[in-house]
C-alpha positions in Angstrom: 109.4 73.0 123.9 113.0 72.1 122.8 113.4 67.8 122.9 117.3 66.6 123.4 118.5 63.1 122.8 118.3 61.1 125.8 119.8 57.6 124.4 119.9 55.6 121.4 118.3 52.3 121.2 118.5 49.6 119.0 114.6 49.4 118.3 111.8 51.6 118.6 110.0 49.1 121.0 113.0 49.5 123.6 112.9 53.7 123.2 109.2 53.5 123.7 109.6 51.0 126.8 112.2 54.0 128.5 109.8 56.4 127.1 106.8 55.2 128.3 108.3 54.6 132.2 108.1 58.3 132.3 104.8 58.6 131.9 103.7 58.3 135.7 105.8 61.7 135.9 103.8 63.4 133.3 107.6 63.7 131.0 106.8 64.1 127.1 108.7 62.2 125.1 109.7 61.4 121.5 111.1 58.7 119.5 113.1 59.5 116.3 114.8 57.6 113.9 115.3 58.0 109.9 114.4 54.2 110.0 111.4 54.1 111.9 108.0 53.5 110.0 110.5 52.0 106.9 109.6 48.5 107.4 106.0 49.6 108.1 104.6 50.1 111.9 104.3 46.5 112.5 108.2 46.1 112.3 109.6 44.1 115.2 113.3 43.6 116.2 116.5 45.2 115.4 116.1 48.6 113.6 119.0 49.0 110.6 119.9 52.9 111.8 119.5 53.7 115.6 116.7 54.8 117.5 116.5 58.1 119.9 114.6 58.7 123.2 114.4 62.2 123.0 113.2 64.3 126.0 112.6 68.1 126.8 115.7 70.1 127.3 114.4 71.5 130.3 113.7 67.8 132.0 116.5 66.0 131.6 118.7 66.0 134.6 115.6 65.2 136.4 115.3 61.8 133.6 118.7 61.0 133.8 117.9 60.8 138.1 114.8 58.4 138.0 116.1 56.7 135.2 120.1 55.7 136.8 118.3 53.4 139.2 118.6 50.8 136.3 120.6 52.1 133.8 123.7 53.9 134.0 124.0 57.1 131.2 126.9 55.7 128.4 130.0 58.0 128.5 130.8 60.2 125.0 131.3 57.3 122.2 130.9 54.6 124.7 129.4 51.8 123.5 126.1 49.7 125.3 127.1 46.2 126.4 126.6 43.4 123.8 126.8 46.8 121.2 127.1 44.8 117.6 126.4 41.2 118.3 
């Protein structure tokens, strides 16, 4: 099974919140970061280096449909709203 990146987040707790609402539809997912686990596994906030929802290749026009009722996909080198407070 081949993953592709869904999104980036600025924390693992918000990928795994996205991920995790996709579990009623029996979707895999994974979070990946070169950050994640360097403050230890109890690290809350802000990651320093992006975080990605990654899903498989072969479900994601059907994530990007359930997920657009509340979030709308970013265009190429669009940045999310509030981006670098």
């Amino acid at each position: 099974m081949k993953f592709v990146e869904l999104a980036k987040f600025d924390s693992r707790l918000e990928a795994e919140a996205i991920g995790h609402a996709l579990d009623q539809y029996d979707i895999p997912f994974l979070v990946q970061s070169a950050g994640v686990g360097m403050f230890g596994m109890g690290m809350v906030g802000k990651s320093p280096v992006p975080v990605s929802l990654c899903v498989p290749d072969n479900r994601l026009d059907q994530v990007k449909e359930l997920l657009s009722c509340f979030a709308e996909p970013l265009g190429e080198g669009e940045e999310p709203p509030g981006g670098n407070d």
